[in-house]
TORDREN-310885 format. One record per atom (N, C-alpha, C): atom name; x, y, z; residue number from 1. Coordinates in steps of 0.02 Angstrom, whole numbers, always signed. Example, Ala and Ser with C-alpha at 12.3 -4.5 7.8 and 13.67 -1.06 7.14 Angstrom:
BEGIN
+----+--------+--------+--------+-----+
| at |      u |      v |      w |   i |
+----+--------+--------+--------+-----+
|  N |   +660 |   -284 |   +390 |   1 |
| CA |   +615 |   -225 |   +390 |   1 |
|  C |   +660 |   -165 |   +390 |   1 |
|  N |   +642 |   -112 |   +354 |   2 |
| CA |   +684 |    -53 |   +357 |   2 |
|  C |   +645 |     +2 |   +394 |   2 |
+----+--------+--------+--------+-----+
***
This chain:
BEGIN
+----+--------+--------+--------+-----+
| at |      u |      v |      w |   i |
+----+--------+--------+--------+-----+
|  N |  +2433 |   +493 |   +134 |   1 |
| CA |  +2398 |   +536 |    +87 |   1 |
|  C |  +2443 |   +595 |    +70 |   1 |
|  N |  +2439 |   +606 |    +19 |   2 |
| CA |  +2478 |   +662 |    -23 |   2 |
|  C |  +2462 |   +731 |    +15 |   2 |
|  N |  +2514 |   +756 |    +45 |   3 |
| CA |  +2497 |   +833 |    +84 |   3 |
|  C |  +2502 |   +896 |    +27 |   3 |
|  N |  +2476 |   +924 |     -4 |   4 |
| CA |  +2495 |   +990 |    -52 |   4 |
|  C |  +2516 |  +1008 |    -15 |   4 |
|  N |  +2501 |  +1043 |    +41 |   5 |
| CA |  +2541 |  +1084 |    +70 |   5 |
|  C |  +2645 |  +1090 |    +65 |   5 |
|  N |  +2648 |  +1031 |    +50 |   6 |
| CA |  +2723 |  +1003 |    +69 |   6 |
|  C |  +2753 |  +1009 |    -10 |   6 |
|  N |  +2719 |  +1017 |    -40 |   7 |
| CA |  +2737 |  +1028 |   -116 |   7 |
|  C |  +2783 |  +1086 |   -117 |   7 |
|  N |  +2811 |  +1107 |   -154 |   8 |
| CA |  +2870 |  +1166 |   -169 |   8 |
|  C |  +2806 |  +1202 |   -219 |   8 |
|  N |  +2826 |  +1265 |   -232 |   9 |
| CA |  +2813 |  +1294 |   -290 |   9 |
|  C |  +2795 |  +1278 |   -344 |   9 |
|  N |  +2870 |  +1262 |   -354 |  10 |
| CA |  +2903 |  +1220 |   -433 |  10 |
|  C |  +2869 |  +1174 |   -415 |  10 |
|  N |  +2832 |  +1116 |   -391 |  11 |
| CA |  +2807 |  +1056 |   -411 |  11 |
|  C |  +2735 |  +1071 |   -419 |  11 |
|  N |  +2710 |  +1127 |   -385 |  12 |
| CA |  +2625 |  +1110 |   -399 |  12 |
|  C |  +2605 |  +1166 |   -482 |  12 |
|  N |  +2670 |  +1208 |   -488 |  13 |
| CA |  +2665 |  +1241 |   -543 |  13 |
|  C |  +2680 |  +1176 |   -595 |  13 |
|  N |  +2712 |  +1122 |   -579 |  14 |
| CA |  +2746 |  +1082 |   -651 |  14 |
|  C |  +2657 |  +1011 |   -642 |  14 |
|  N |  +2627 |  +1023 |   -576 |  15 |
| CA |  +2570 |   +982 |   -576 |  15 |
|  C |  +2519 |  +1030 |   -631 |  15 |
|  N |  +2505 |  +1078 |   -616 |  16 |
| CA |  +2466 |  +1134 |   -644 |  16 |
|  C |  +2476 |  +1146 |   -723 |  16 |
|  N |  +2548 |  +1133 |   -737 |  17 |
| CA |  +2555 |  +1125 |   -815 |  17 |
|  C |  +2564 |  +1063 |   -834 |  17 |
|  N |  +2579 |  +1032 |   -818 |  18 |
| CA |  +2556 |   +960 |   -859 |  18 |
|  C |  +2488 |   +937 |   -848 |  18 |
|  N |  +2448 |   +958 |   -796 |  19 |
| CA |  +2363 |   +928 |   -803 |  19 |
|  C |  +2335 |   +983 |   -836 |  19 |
|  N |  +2349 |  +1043 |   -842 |  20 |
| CA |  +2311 |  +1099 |   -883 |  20 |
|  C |  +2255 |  +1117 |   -814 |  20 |
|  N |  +2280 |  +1105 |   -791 |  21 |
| CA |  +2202 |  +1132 |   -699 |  21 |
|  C |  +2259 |  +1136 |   -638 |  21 |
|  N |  +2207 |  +1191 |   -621 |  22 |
| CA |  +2242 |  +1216 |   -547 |  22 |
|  C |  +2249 |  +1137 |   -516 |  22 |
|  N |  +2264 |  +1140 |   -478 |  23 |
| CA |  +2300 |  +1100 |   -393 |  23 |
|  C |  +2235 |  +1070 |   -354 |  23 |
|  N |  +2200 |  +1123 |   -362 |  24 |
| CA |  +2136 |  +1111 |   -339 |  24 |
|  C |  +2087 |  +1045 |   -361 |  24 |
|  N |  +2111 |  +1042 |   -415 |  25 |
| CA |  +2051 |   +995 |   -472 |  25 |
|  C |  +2068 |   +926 |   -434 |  25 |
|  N |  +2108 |   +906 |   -391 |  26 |
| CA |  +2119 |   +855 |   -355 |  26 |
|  C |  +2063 |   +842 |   -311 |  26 |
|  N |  +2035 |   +879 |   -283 |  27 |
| CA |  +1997 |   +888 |   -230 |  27 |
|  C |  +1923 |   +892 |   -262 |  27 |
|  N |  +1895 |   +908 |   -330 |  28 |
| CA |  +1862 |   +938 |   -356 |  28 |
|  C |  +1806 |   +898 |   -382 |  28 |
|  N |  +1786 |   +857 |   -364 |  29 |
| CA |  +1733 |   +806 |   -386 |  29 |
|  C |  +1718 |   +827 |   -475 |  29 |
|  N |  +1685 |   +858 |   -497 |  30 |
| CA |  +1668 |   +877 |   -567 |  30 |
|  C |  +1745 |   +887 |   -601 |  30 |
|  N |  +1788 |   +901 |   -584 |  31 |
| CA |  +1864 |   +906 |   -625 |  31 |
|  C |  +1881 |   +816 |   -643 |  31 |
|  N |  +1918 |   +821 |   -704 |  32 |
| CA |  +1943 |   +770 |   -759 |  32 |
|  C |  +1987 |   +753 |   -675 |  32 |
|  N |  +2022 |   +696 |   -682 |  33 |
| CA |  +2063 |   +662 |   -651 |  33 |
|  C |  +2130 |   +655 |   -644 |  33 |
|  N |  +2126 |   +604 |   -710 |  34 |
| CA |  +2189 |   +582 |   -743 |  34 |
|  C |  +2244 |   +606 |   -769 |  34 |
|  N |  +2248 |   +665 |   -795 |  35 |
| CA |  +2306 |   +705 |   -785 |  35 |
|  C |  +2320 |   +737 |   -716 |  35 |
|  N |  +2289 |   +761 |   -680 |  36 |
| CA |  +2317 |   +775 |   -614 |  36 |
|  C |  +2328 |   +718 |   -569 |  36 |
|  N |  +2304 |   +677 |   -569 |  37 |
| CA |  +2344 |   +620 |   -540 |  37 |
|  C |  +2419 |   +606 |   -564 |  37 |
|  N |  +2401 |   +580 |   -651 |  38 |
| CA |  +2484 |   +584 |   -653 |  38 |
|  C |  +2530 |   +628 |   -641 |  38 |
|  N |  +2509 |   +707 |   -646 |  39 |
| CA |  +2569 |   +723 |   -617 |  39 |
|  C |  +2585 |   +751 |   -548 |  39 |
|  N |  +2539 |   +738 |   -501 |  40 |
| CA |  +2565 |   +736 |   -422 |  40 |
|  C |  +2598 |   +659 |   -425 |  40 |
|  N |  +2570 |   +596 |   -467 |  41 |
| CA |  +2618 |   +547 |   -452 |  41 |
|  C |  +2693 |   +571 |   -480 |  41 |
|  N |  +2673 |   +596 |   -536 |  42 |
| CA |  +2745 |   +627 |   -556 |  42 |
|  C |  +2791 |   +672 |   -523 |  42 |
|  N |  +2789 |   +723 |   -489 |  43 |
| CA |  +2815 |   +753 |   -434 |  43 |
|  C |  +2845 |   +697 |   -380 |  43 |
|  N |  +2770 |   +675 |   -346 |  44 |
| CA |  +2804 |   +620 |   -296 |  44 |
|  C |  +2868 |   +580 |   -307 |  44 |
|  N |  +2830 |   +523 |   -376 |  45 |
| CA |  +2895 |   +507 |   -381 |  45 |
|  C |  +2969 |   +510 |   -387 |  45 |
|  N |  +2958 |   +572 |   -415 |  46 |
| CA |  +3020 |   +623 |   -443 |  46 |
|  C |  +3069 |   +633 |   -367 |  46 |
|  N |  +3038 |   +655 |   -316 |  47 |
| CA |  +3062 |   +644 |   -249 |  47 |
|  C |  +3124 |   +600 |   -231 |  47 |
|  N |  +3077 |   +533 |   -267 |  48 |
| CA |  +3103 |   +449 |   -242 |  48 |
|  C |  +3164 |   +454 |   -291 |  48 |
|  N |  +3149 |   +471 |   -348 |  49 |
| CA |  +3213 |   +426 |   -412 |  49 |
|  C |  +3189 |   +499 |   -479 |  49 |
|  N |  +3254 |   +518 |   -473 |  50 |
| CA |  +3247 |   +572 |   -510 |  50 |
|  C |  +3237 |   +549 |   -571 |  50 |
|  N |  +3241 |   +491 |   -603 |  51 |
| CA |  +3248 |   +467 |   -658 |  51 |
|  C |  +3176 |   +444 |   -673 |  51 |
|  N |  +3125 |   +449 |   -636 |  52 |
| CA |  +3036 |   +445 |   -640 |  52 |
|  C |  +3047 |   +480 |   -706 |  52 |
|  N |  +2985 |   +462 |   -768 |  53 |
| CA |  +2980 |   +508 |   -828 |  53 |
|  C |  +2900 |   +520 |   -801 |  53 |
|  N |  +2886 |   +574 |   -855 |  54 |
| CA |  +2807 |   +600 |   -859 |  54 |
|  C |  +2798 |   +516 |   -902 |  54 |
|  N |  +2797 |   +484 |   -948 |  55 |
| CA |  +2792 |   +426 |   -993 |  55 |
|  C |  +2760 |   +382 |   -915 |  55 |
|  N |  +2798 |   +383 |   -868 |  56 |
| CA |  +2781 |   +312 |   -804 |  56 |
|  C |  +2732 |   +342 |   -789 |  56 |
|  N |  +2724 |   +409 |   -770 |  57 |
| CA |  +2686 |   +430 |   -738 |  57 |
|  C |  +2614 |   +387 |   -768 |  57 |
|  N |  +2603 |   +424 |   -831 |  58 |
| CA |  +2549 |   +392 |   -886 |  58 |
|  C |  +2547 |   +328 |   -890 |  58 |
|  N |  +2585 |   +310 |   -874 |  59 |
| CA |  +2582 |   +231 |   -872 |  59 |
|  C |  +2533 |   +181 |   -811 |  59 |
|  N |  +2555 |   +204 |   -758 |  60 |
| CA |  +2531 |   +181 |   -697 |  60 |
|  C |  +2434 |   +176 |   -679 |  60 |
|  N |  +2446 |   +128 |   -657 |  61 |
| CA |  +2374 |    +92 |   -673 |  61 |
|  C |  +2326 |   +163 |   -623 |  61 |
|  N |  +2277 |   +151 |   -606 |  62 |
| CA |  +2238 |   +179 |   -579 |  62 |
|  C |  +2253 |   +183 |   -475 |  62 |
|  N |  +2277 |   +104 |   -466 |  63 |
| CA |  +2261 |    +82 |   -427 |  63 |
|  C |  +2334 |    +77 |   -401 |  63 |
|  N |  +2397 |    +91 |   -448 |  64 |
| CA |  +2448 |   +113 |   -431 |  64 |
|  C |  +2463 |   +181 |   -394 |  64 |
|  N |  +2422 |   +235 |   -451 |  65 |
| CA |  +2431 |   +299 |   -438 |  65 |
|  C |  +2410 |   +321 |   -375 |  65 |
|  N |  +2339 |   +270 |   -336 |  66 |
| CA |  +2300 |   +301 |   -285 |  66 |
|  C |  +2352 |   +268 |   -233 |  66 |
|  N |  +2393 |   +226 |   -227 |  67 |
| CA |  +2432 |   +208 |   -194 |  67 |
|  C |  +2496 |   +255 |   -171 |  67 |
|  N |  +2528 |   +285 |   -247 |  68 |
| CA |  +2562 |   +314 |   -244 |  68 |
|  C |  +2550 |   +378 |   -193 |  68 |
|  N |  +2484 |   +421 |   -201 |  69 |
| CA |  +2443 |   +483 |   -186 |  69 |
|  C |  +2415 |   +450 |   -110 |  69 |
|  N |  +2402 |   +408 |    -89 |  70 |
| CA |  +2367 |   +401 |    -45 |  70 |
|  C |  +2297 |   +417 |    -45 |  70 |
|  N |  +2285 |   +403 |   -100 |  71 |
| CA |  +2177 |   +445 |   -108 |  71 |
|  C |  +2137 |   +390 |    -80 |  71 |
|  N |  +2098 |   +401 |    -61 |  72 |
| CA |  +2064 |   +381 |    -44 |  72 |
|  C |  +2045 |   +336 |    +14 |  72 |
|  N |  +2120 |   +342 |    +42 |  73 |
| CA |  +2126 |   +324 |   +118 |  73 |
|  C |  +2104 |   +356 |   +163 |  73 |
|  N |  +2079 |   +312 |   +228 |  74 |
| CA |  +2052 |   +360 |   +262 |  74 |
|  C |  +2100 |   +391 |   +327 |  74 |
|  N |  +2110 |   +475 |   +346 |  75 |
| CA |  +2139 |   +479 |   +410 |  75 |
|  C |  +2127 |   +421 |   +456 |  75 |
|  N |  +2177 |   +431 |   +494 |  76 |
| CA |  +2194 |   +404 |   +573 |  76 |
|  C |  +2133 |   +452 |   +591 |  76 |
|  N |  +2079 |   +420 |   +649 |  77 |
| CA |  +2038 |   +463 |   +677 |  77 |
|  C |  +2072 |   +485 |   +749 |  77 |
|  N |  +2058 |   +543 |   +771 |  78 |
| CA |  +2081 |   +587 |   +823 |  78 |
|  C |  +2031 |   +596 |   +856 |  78 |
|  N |  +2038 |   +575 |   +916 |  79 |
| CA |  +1991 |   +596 |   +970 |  79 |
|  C |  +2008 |   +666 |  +1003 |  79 |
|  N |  +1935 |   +709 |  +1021 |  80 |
| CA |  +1955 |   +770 |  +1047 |  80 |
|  C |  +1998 |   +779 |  +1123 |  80 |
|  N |  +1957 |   +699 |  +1135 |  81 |
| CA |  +1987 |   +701 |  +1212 |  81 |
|  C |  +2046 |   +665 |  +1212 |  81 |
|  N |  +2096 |   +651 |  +1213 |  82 |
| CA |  +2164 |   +617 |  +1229 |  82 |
|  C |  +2146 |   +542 |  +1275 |  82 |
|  N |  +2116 |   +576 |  +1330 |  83 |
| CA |  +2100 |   +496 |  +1359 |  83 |
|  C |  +2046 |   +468 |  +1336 |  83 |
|  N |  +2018 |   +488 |  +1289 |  84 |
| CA |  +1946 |   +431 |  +1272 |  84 |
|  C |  +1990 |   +395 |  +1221 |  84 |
|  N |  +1981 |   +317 |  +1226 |  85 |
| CA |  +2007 |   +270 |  +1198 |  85 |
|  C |  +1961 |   +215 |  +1190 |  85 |
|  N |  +1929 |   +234 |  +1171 |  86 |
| CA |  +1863 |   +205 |  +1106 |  86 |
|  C |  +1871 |   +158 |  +1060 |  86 |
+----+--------+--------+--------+-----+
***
């Protein structure tokens, strides 16, 4: 799953202007989607192959992007206790 936290500056400001919504709208149930997906996929990718365009970004299916982002996966669950192995 996609950490914001790990984002630079420059990438959640270049997420923030290409979706037109804070960073937040990721998280945001009532916020539009689809531009903030593409461009945290766009950042991400950008990571991998500098040569990613905003064009792929838009391109990528739904089911690509949540792949890309990790949405909708669920954490590893953590037990409080270390030895309970459940």
């Amino acid at each position: 799953m996609i950490d914001i936290n790990k984002l630079t500056v420059g990438e959640i400001a270049k997420v923030e202007e290409l979706s037109n919504q804070g960073i937040t709208a990721i998280v945001d149930d009532a916020s539009p989607k689809g531009l903030t997906m593409a461009a945290l996929a766009f950042v991400v990718k950008r990571r991998e192959n500098g040569e990613f365009k905003w064009n792929d970004a838009l391109a990528l299916t739904f089911e690509e992007a949540n792949a890309i982002l990790g949405l909708g996966q669920d954490e590893p669950e953590v037990s409080a206790d270390p030895l309970d192995e459940d």
